[in-house]
N, C-alpha and C positions, 0 to 999 in steps of 0.2 A: 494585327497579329500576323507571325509568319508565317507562310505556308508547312514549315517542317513541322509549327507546336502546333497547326491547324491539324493538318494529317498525321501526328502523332501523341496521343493523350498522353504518352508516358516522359512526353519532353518537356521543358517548362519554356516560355517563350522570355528566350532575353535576346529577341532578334537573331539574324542571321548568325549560323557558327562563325567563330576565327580560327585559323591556323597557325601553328607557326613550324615553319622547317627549318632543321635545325644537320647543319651540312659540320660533323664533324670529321675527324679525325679518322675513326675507325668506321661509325657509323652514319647514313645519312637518314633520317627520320621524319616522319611526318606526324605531328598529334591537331588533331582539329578539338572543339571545347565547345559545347553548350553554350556559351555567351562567354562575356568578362566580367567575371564576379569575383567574391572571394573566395569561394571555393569552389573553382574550376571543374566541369565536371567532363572527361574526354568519352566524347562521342565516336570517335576512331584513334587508331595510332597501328604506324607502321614502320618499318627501319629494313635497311638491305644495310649489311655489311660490306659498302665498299672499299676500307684501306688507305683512302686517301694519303693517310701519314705512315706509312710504312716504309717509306724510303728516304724522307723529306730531311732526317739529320745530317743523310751522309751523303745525299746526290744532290740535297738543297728542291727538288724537285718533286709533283705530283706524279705516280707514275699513269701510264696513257691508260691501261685497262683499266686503272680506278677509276680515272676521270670518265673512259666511255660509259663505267657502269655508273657511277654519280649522275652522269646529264641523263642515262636513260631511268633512273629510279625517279630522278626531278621530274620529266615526263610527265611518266606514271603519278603525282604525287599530284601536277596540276590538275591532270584527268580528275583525278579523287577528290580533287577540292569543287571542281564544276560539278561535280557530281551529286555534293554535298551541300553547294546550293554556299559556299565561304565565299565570302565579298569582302575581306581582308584578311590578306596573307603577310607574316610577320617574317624574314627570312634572317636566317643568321650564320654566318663561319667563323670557324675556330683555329686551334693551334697550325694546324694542316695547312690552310687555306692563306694565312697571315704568316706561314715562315717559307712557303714556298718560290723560290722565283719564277713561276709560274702560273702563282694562286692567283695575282690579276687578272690572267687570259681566260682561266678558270672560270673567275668570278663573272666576269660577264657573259660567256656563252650560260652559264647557271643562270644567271636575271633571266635570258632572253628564254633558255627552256622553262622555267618558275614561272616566269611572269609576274616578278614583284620583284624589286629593291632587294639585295642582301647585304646585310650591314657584318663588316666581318670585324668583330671585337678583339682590341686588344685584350692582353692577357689581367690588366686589372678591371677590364669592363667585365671578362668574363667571370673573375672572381664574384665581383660585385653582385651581377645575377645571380650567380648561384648560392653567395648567402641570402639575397634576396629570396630564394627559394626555398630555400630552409628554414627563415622568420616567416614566410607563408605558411607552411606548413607542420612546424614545432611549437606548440604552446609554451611561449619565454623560453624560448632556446640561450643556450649560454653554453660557448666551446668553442671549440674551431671546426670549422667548416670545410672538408676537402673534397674539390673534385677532379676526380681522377679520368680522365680521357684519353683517346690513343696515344694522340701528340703531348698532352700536357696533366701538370696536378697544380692545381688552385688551390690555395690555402688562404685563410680570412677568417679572422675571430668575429664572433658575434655575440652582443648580448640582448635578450631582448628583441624591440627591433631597429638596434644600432648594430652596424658592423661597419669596421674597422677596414683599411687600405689595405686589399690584400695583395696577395705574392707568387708568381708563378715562377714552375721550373719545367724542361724538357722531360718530364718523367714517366708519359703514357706508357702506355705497354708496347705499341708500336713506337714509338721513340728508341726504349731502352733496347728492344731489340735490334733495332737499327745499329744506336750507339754501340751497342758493346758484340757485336757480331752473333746474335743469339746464343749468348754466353750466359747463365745467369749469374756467375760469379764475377764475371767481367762488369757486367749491373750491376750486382752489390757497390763494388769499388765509388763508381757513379754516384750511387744513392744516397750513401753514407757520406761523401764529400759533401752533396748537394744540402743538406737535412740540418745536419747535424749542428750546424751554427744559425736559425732561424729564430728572431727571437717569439714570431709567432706559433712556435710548435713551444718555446718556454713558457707560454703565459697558457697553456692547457694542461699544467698538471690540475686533478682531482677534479677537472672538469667532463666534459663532453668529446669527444671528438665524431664529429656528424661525416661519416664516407657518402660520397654522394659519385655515381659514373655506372654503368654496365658493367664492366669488371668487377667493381667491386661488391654489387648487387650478387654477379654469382656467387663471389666468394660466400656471402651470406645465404643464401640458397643453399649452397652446398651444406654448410654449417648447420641449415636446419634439419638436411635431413639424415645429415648422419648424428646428428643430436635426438632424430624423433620429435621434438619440435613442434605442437598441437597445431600451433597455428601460421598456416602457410598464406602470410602479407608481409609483404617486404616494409614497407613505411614505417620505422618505429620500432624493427626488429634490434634490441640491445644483446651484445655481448658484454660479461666484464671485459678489462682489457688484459688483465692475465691470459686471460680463456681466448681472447683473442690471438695474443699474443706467440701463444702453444699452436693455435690453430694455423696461420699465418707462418712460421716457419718449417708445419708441415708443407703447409702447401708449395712452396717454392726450395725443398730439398730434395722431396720425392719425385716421381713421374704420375704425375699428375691422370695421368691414362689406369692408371693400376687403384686410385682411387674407390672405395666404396659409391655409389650413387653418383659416378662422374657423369653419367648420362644426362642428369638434367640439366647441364652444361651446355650449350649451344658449340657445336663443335670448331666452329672458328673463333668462339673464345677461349678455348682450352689453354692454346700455348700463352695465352695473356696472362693467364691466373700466376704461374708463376711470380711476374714482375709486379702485379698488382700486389700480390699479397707481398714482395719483398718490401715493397715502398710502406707498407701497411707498417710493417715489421717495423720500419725505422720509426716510423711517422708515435707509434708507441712508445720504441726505449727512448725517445726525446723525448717526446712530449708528456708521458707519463699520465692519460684520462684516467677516467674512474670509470667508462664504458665505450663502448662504438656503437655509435648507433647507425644503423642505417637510412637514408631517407630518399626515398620515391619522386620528390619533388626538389628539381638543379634551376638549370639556368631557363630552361624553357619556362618554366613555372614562378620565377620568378622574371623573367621579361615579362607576363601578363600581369604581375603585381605591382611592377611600376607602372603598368601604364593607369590604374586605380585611381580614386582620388581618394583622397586624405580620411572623410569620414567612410570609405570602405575600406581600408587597411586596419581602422581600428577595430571592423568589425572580427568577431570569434566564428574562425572557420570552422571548426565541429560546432558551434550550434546554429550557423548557416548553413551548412549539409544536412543536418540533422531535420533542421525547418526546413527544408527543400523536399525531404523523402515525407515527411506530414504532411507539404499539399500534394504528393503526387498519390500517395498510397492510404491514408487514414481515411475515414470516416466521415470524420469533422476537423478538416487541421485546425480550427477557432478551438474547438474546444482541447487539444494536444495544447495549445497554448494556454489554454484554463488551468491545467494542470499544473502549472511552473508555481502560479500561484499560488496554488490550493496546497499543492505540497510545500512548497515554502511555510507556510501558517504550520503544518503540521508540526515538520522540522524544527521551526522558530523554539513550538512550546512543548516540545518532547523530550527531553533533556541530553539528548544525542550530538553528544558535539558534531562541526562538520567544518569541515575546510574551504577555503572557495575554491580551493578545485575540485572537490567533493560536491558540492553547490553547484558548478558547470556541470560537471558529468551528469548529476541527477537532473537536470535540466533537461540535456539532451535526450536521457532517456524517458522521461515523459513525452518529449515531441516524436520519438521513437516506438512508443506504445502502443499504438496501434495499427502499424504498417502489414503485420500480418492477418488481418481479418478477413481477407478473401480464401484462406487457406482452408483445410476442411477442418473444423476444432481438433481433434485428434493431433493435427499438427502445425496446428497455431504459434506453438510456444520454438518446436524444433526450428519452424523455417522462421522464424524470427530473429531466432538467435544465429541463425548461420547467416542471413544476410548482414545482421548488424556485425557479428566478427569477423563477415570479409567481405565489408562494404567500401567502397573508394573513400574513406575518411579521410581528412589529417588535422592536426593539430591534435592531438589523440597517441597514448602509447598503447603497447599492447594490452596492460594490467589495466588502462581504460576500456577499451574495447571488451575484454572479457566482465567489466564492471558493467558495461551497458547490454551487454547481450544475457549474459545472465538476471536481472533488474526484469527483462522484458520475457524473458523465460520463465522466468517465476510469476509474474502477474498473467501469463496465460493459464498454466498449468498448476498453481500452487507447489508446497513448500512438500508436500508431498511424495513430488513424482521425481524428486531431489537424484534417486538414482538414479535415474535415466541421463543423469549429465555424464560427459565426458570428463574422469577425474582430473585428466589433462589441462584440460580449460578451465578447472575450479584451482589449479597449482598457480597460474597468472594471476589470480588478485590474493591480495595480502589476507588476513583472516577478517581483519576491519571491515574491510571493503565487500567481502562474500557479506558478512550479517549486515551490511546496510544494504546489498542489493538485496536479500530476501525480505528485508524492509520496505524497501521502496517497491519490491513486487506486490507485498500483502495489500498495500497501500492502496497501488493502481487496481490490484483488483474489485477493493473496495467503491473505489470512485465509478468503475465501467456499471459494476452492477446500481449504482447511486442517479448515474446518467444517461446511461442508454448510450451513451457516448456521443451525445449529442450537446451542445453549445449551451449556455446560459443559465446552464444549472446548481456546477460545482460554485459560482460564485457567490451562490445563495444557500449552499449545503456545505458550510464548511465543518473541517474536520481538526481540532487543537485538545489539547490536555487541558481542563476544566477540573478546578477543584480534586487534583491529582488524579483522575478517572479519565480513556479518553474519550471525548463527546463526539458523536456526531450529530448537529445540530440539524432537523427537518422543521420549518417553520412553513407554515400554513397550506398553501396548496400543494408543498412537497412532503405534508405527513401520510399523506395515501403512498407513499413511498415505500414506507415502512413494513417489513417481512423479513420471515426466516432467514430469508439469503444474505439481507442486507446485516441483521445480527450474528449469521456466521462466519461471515466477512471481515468484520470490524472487531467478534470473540476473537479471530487467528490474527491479526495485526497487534490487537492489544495483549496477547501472549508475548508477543517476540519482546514488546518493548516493556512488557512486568506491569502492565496496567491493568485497572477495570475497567471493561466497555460499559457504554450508555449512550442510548440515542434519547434525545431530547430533542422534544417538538416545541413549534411557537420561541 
């Protein structure tokens, strides 16, 4: 075992962390990660804004202070990796680094501060990751993929987990500034030339378009909070693309300073927003999606999904996070896993239709079920649901996230204490999806008070509709089981779905 999951319970041991640093354009970055799984879990991340591409369209050149401050961020970055106890570093450069006539001399005094190899990707390698990074992190993603950087925008369709040869142009935000003399009308001209004939931005009408970069992260930020916005994670946050569309040529007509809520803006990303959202702009009246979505996970996050093998790619990243927080925080994570089955039987013969993504989701929220129990019961159910709606998930939209934290809000507290939810967060799921979470809470409640929450039980106390009534079956050593609680339990679950309860023994 490693020393870090030795001296810390709340880490899971998948060996020593990795890194990967990631030397772009605007920003240079460090994220170290829990192991290499499939859903990644970052133990640190940090980024200095150093610039690198801010001059590189029109001097061809890195400028010196970027560079001094790049090698001393790299420094710092090694420090933090010895620190952290990483015994492999992943290192990588971008648009900045690979158009520079300089980015050579660069690149090596960087090895020698890093102290690892950095592989500097052409502009389809870096596509490549970053749809990779999207198929990690998007359950069946289908759209186009763009990442937007200081130097560059990466475009690449994805379906599934195929994606397609993509396509790069000079379009960062430090680019366009460069190009058009921080003009942003002068960048318009640019953008619109550049876009406008892609046959990749034709093949995303009524689809997706996934924004993936820093820039365009804030834009989304900004978006939530001058929206009011219940839930602040960026991963999975959707616009339509009208709504986008309007928002996005605010941003890049106005002054950007005079904004509502500009502050939570990093203020050396401010002058970006402009350009970012022009490109956005285009990247819509072409391609015509049917939303934007945003997504947390680019090309770093897809470099560690290549390096995978075959039967971990196929695995389902929400309910490999989901099972990772059930052995660090439950009970019994054996018996979080009992559950999948027990409520599948329920499910099966309930007459409740359900979808398989319906079927995943409820999945997950059983392996989720009881991560709050160290809490004091009074608020079992509140901080359950707040870790689960802004837990480092992916493959997960927001309308899931609020399916799973309310599912697990209700099987603490019952169907009772309903007002105490935030109406906000009951607006994110469809009506469907709020009455099967209050289902699938009555459910679990059922089961906790059946097992003690303990392993070996529910597999012999199952619970299914019998003779249109629904049963819960206690057979021999588990009919001293049997009590008020457990019939009051199994009365409010058989209300919601219009049954009669009955516990049968033997």
């Amino acid at each position: 075992m490693s020393r870090a999951a030795t001296d810390a319970q709340g880490r899971l041991d998948h060996g020593p962390p990795i890194a990967v640093v990631d030397i772009g354009s605007n920003s240079v970055r460090l994220v170290a990660y829990e192991g290499l799984t499939r859903s990644p879990t970052e133990i640190f991340n940090e980024k200095a804004l150093c610039g690198l591409g801010r001059e590189v369209q029109t001097t061809r050149l890195l400028a010196a202070d970027a560079v001094q401050h790049a090698l001393a961020t790299l420094k710092r970055f090694r420090a933090l990796c010895e620190t952290m106890g990483v015994r492999r570093t992943l290192a990588i450069a971008t648009a900045a680094c690979r158009d520079a006539k300089n980015g050579p001399a660069f690149i090596k005094l960087a090895q020698r501060t890093i102290g690892a190899d950095i592989d500097v990707l052409s502009g389809g390698q870096e596509a490549e990751l970053t749809a990779l990074g999207v198929i990690s992190g998007v359950h069946r993603a289908d759209g186009v993929v763009g990442d937007l950087g200081g130097g560059s925008l990466e475009l690449v369709d994805v379906r599934g987990t195929r994606a397609r040869h993509g396509v790069t142009r000079p379009l960062g935000g430090l680019a366009l500034a460069d190009i058009s003399g921080k003009s942003v009308k002068k960048a318009e001209k640019f953008v619109k030339k550049s876009l406008s004939s892609l046959p990749v931005l034709r093949d995303c009408e009524d689809r997706n378009f996934y924004a993936v970069g820093g820039t365009w992260r804030s834009v989304a930020r900004l978006h939530m909070w001058q929206t009011g916005y219940p839930l602040h994670v960026m991963h999975g946050y959707a616009i339509p693309a009208d709504e986008a569309l309007e928002f996005a040529r605010l941003l890049h007509r106005v002054d950007v300073d005079t904004l509502s809520n500009i502050e939570i803006v990093n203020n050396a990303r401010r002058p970006l927003l402009p350009y970012a959202a022009l490109v956005l702009e285009y990247i819509l009246r072409v391609g015509k999606p049917r939303q934007v979505v945003f997504s947390a996970l680019g090309v770093r996050e897809g470099l560690l999904y290549s390096l995978l093998k075959k039967k971990d790619k196929e695995k389902d990243a929400l309910i490999e996070a989901a099972r990772r927080l059930n052995v660090l925080r439950s009970r019994s994570p054996q018996h979080g896993e009992e559950l999948l089955g027990w409520t599948d039987r329920f499910f099966a013969t309930s007459g409740l239709e359900e979808t398989a993504e319906e079927r995943r989701l409820r999945h997950a929220a059983c392996l989720l079920a009881d991560i709050g129990w160290r809490a004091h019961p009074d608020y079992r159910g509140e901080q359950s649901l707040n870790i689960i709606a802004h837990g480092g998930f992916s493959g997960i939209d927001h309308q899931g996230r609020a399916y799973l934290a309310l599912s697990v809000f209700f099987r603490h507290v019952g169907l009772v204490m309903d007002d105490e939810l935030s109406p906000r967060l009951r607006e994110l799921v469809s009506t469907r999806l709020l009455d099967r979470a209050r289902v699938l809470g009555a459910a679990l409640r059922l089961a906790y008070v059946v097992s003690a929450a303990m392993p070996g039980v529910l597999p012999k106390t199952p619970l299914a509709i019998e003779r249109h009534r629904l049963a819960l079956r206690l057979p021999g050593e588990f009919a001293a089981l049997a009590g008020e609680r457990i019939v009051s339990r199994l009365r409010g679950l058989a209300r919601l779905i219009g049954r009669e309860p009955v516990v049968l023994m033997g």
